[in-house]
N, C-alpha and C positions, 0 to 999 in steps of 0.2 A: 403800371398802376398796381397797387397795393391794395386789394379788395376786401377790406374787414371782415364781409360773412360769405363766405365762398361756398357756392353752391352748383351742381351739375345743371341745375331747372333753370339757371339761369346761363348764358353763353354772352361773353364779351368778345370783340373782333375789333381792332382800331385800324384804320389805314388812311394815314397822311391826318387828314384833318376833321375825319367822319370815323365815327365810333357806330358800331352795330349794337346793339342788344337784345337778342333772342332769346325766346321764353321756349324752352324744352323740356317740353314734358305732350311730346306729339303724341304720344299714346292715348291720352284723356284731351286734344283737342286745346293745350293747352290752358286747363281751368287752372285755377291760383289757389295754390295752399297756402300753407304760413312760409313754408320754407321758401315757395318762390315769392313771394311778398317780401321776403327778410330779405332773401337775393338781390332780388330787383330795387330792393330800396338802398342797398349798400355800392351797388354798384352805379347807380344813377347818383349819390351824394359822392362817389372819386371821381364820378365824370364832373359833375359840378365844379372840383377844385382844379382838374387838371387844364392850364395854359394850352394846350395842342391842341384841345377839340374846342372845334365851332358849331358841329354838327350832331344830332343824337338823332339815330333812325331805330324806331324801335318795332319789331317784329312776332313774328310766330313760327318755330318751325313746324312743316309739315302741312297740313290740310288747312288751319285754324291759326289764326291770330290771337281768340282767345276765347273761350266759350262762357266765361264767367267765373266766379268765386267756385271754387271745389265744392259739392254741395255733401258729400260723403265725410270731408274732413272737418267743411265750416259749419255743418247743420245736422251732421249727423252723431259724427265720434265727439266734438269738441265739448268738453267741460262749460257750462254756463259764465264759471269764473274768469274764464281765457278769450268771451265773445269780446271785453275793451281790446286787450292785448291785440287781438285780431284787427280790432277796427282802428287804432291806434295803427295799425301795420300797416293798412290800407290808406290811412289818413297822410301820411310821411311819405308815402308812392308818389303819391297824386300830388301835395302840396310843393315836394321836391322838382317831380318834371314839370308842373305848373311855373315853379321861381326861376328853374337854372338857366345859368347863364350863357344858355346857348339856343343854337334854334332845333325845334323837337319836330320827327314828322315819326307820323305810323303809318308803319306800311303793309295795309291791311287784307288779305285772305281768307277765304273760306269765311268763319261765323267769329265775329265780334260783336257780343252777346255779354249784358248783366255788366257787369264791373271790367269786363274787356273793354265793350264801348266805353262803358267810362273813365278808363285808365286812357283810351285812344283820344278823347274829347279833351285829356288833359294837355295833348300836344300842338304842338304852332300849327300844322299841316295833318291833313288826312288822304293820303291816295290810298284808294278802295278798288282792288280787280273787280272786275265788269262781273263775276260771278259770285263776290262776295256777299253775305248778308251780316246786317245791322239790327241789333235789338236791346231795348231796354225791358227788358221782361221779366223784371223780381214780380211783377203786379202776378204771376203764373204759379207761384209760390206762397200766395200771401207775406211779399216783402214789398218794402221801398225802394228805388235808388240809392244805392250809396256811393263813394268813389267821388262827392261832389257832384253826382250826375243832378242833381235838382240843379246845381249853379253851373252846369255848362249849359245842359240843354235852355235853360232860361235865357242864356247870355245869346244864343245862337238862335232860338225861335221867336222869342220872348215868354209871359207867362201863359198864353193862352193854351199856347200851340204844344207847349214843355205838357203841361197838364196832359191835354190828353192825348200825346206819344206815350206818354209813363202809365198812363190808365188804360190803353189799349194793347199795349206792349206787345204787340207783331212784331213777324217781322219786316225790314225794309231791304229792297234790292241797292244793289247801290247805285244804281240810278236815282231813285226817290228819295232815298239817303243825300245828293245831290242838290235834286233840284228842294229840297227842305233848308240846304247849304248847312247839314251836319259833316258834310264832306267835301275837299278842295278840287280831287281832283277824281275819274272815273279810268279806268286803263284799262284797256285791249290787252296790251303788254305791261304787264306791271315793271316787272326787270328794267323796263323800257324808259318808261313815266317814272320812273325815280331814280334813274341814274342823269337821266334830262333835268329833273329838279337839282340834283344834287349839283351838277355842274353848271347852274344857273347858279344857284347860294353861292358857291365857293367861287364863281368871277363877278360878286356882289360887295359893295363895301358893308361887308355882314357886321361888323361891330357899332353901324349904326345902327343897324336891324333888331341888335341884340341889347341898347341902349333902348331902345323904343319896347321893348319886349317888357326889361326889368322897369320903365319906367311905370306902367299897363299892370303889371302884377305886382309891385310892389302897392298902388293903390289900391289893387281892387282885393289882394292877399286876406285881409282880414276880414271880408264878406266870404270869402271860399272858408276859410278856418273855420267860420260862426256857423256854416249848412254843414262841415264835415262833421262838428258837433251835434249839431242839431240833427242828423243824417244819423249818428250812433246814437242817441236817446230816442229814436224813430223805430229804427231795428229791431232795439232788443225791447222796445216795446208788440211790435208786429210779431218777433219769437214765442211770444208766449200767447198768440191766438189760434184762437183752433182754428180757423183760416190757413194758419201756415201749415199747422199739422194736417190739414186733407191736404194740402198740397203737396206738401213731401211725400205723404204717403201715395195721391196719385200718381206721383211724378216718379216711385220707388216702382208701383203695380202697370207702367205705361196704360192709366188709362184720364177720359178726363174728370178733373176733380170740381166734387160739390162744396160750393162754400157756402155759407150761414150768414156770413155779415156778423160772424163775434167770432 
């Protein structure tokens, strides 16, 4: 494969008919800057085109699946002119593992957190290690959901339930995470519970699977596009309240932060 933006944060592995992609950058718990957004989007649209893969199992290495949007790069350093670029970057992740043509599982460790989970929520399958935890927690920051996270978790709770997961923004064990059915499967052994899936799919007539898949997201595509929009006119509206700024600022001084309600 021939990977347009080549980057170290992101790590591709293919074998037989399952493609890995690991998010590296264990140091930080794997948070998402632009370059691994850029990564991660370039390399999930060559898996898209390439014939040999059926399968996208997507990862973390190290402790973390994925702890969220870098908050140092996206909320700290970045230019105000570069938050579309950004969310444009985040919108093409999500909208890409959401359509391709294949079947998508996360396989998830340690803390899948903020736009983690929501990048996770974009895949066909979630096996979660029995130690992992789950959180939609921009509400901690004075932020939204982005990542589509309004229209998974909608899809998967309905509205009531979506609301106030996003309003309370704990976090969840992945057991609870389970029985909420934010998650497919719960494992002992992770290594274990995903190489058992993996060799269920692959002695599967998977290209009906993946017919059913594109048939599913190609309806429902243009509702995910309208909240990823609606999702970025949300943001950079929440960017500019002081809501956000105690937030960052508590979340910079580790203590907890007072909000005002503006």
């Amino acid at each position: 494969m021939t990977i347009e933006f080549k980057t170290e944060t992101v790590q591709l592995h293919v074998n037989g008919r399952v493609a890995t992609v690991e998010l590296n950058r264990p140091e930080s718990l794997n948070s998402l800057n632009v370059e691994m957004l850029k990564g991660l989007a370039a390399v999930l649209k060559e898996i898209s085109q390439s014939s040999e893969v059926d399968i996208v199992v997507l990862r973390g290495k190290g402790r973390a699946f994925s702890s969220g949007g870098d908050i140092k790069t996206m909320l700290l350093e970045a230019n105000e002119e570069d938050f579309p670029i950004v969310m444009d970057c985040i919108s093409e992740v999500v909208a890409t593992l959401y359509t391709m043509p294949k079947l998508t599982i996360s396989a998830v460790t340690g803390a899948a957190a903020g736009l983690g989970l929501s990048i996770a929520l974009a895949t066909d399958y979630i096996v979660a290690d029995k130690a992992s935890k789950l959180a939609m927690n921009f509400i901690g920051i004075g932020l939204i959901p982005d990542g589509g996270g309004h229209y998974f978790l909608e899809k998967r709770l309905g509205e009531d339930k979506a609301k106030h997961l996003i309003w309370e923004g704990k976090p969840l064990t992945a057991e609870e995470a389970f029985k909420l059915g934010l998650v497919h499967d719960v494992a002992e052994s992770l290594e274990e519970v995903l190489e058992a899936k993996l060799q269920l799919l692959l002695n599967s007539p998977i290209q009906a699977m993946i017919e059913t898949k594109t048939i599913l997201a190609e309806k429902n595509t243009p509702q995910l596009l309208r909240v990823l929009e609606l999702e970025k006119e949300g943001q950079h509206k929440m960017r500019q309240s002081q809501d956000h700024q105690e937030g960052i600022q508590a979340f910079l001084e580790k203590r907890r932060p007072v909000f005002i309600g503006k």
